[in-house]
N, C-alpha and C positions, 0 to 999 in steps of 0.2 A: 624424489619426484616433485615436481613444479606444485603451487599449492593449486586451484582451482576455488574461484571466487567469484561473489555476487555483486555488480557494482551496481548493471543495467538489466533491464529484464529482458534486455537483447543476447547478454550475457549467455542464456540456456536458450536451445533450440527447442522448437514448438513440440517437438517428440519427447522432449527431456523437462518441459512443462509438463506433458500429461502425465510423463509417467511419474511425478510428483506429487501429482492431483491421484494418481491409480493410489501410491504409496501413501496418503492421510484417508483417502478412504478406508484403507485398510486398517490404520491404525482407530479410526474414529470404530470400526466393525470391532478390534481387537485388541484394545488398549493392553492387556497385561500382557500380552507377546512383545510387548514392545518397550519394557515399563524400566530393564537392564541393560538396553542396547547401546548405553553409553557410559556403566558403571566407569568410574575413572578418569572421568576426563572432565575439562575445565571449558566453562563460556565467559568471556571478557565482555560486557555491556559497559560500550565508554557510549555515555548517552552527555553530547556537548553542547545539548538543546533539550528541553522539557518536555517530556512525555509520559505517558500514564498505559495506556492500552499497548505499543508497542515495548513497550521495555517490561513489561510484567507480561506479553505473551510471549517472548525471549527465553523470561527465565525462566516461565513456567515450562514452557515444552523440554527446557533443558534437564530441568527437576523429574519431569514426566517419564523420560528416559533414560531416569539414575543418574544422571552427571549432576553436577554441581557448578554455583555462580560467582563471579565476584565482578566487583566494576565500579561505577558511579552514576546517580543518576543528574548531575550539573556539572558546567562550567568550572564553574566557582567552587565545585569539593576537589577539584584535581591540580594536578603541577600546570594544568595550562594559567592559574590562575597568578603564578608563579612567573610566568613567563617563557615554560615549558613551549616549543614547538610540539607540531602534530607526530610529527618524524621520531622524536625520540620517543613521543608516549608509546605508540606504538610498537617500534624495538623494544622497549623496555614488558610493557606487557605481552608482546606476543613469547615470552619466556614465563609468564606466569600461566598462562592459558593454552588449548588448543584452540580456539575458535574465536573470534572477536565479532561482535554486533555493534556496529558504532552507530551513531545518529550525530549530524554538525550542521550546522545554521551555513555552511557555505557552497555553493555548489563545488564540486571536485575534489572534495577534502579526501573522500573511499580512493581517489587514485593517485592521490601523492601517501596514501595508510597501505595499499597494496607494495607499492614500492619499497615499503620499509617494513615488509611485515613475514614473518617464519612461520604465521599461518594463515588460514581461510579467513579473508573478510565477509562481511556480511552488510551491507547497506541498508541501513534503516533510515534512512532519509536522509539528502544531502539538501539545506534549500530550498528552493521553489523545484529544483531540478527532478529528482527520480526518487522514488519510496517503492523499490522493487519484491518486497516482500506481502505488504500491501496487496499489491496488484498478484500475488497469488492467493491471496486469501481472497482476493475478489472472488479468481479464477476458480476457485475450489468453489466458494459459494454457486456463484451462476449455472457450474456446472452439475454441482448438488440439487437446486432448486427447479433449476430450467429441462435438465436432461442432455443440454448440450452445450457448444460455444461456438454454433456456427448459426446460420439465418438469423438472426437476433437486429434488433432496433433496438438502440440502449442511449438515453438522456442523460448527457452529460451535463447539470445543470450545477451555476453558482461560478466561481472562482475558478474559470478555465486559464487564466492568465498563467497564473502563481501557482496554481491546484498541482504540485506533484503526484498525488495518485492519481488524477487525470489524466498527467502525461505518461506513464505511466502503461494506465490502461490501454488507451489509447495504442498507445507501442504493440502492444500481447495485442489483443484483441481483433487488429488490424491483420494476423495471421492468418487468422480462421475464415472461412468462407462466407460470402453474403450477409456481411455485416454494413449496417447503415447507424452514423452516429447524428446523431440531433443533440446541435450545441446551443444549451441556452443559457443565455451571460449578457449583461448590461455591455453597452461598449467598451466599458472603457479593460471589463476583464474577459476579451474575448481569448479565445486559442488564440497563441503566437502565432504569428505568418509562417513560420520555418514550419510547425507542424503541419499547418492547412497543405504547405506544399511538399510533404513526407505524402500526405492521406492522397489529394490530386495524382501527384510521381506512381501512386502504386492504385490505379484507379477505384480508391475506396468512397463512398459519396457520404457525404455529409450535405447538413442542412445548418444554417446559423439563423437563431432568432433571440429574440428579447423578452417570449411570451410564453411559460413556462404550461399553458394548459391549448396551445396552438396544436399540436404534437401529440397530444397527450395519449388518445385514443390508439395511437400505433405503436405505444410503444411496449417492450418484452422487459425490458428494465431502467428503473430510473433511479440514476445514480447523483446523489443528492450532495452538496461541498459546501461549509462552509466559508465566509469572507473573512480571509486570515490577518489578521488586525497587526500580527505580529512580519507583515510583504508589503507593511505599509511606511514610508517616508512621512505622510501628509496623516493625520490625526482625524481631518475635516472630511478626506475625501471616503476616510474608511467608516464612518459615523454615517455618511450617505448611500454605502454601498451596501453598510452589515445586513438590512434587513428589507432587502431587494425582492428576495423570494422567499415566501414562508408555503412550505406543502402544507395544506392542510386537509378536510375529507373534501369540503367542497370542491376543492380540485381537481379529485382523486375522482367525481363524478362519470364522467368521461371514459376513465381509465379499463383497460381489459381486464378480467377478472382473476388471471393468469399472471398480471404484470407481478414485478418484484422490486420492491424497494430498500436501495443500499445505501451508507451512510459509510466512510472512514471512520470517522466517531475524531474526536470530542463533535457533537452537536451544541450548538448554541440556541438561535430562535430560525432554523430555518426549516425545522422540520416541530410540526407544533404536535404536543403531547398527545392532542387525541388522537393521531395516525397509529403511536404506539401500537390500538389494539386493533388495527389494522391485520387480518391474516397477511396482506400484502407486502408488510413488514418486514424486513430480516434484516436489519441492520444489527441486529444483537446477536442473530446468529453469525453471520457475517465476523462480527468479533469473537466470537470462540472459535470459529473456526481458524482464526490467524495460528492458535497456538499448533494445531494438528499437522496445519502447512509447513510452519516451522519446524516442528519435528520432522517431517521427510526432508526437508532445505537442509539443517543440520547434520542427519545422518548421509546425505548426499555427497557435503563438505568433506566431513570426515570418514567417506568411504567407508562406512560403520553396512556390512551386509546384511 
């Protein structure tokens, strides 16, 4: 049987998202029902870019469901270092493993890894381009905190350019009913054109602005990004951009008292400490919640019932 893999979050149908989000609810309810559901079996973390939150929520859900890990977490500890292509790592490991979570600094790298691979990929960010796993941990949160994933006004503020979990979102999100996005981004990192004209093509309305507290009062969630130092060519221009928007209470003044605020995570200085104790908060939750998603993601892969 053909493997079935996660590259894009277009990849699963909107029916095959929920029932993802039905499936970590359940485990978040029922954790030891679910604690052997993959005694046996192997996770590949080829991580060919640096990360902390995603490759340790990988391994944990793997652990979480009895399987076991192996992998790398750089460039620089694997045969790519060597002069290894992406092609043979992949052959080579999809024989030690069932299941691979890769992460690579370029866009496309998940669909020349599928093409050479004996099992499930898993995308954990390619680039500026897609972090589809991300965007169900969004998924699961909003729908945990909010009650739904449809009438919703969600700020997409910071690094819309470069922000793959914005594109991301954006993608999912754009499914579900009466959704309005408010993009707020300096010029120079606005949404791509190709996206405005995906959102336009399918009459989703958006708003673009520059003024992170214009908005502020409508919004259902505000989903916060930092300026990725590492999408940067220019040194000078990212020094001018990093510290654009800092959330802080006084912002938050405006704000509904229902609103929710999300963060990818690593945070730098855009979200300032005292929001922390914020009940509006959930960027922490947000982050445990990635492991729960990933365990339904995983067991979905591997057809594990």
């Amino acid at each position: 049987m053909k493997n079935r893999h996660l590259i894009d979050i277009k990849d699963f149908s909107k029916k095959e998202i929920d029932d993802l989000i039905k499936v970590a609810n359940d485990i978040i309810d029922n954790r030891d029902k679910y604690s052997h559901k993959c005694d046996g079996k192997i996770l590949a973390t080829l991580f060919f870019e640096p990360s902390t939150r995603t490759r340790l929520s990988f391994e944990s859900a793997m652990l979480r469901l009895g399987g076991k890990v192996l992998g790398f977490s750089e460039a620089s500890s694997s045969s790519t270092a060597k002069g290894e292509t992406l092609s043979d790592t992949i052959r080579v490991v999809g024989g030690y493993a069932d299941i691979i979570a890769m992460r690579h600094p370029k866009e496309g790298a998940p669909t020349v890894a599928i093409k050479n691979s004996i099992v499930p990929i898993i995308n954990a960010g390619d680039g500026g381009h897609n972090h589809p796993t991300q965007t169900l941990t969004d998924l699961l949160t909003i729908s945990r905190e909010k009650g739904r994933l449809d009438n919703l006004t969600i700020g997409l503020c910071g690094d819309l350019k470069f922000g793959r979990t914005v594109h991301s979102l954006i993608t999912a999100m754009s499914r579900y009913k009466n959704i309005t996005f408010i993009l707020i981004s300096p010029n120079e990192l606005k949404l791509p054109d190709y996206m405005k004209e995906e959102l336009e093509k399918n009459k989703i309305k958006y708003i673009e602005t520059t003024n992170i507290e214009k908005y502020m009062n409508e919004l259902d969630v505000l989903y916060m990004t930092r300026v990725q130092k590492e999408r940067f060519f220019n040194e000078e221009d990212y020094l001018r951009l990093k510290d654009y928007y800092i959330l802080t209470k006084d912002k938050l003044k405006t704000a509904q008292k229902n609103l929710i605020i999300l963060h990818p995570l690593p945070r730098v200085t855009e979200i300032a400490k005292e929001v922390d104790d914020d009940k509006r908060a959930k960027y922490f939750e947000q982050a445990y919640n990635g492991v729960y998603i990933r365990m339904a993601l995983i067991l979905n892969l591997l057809e594990v019932k």
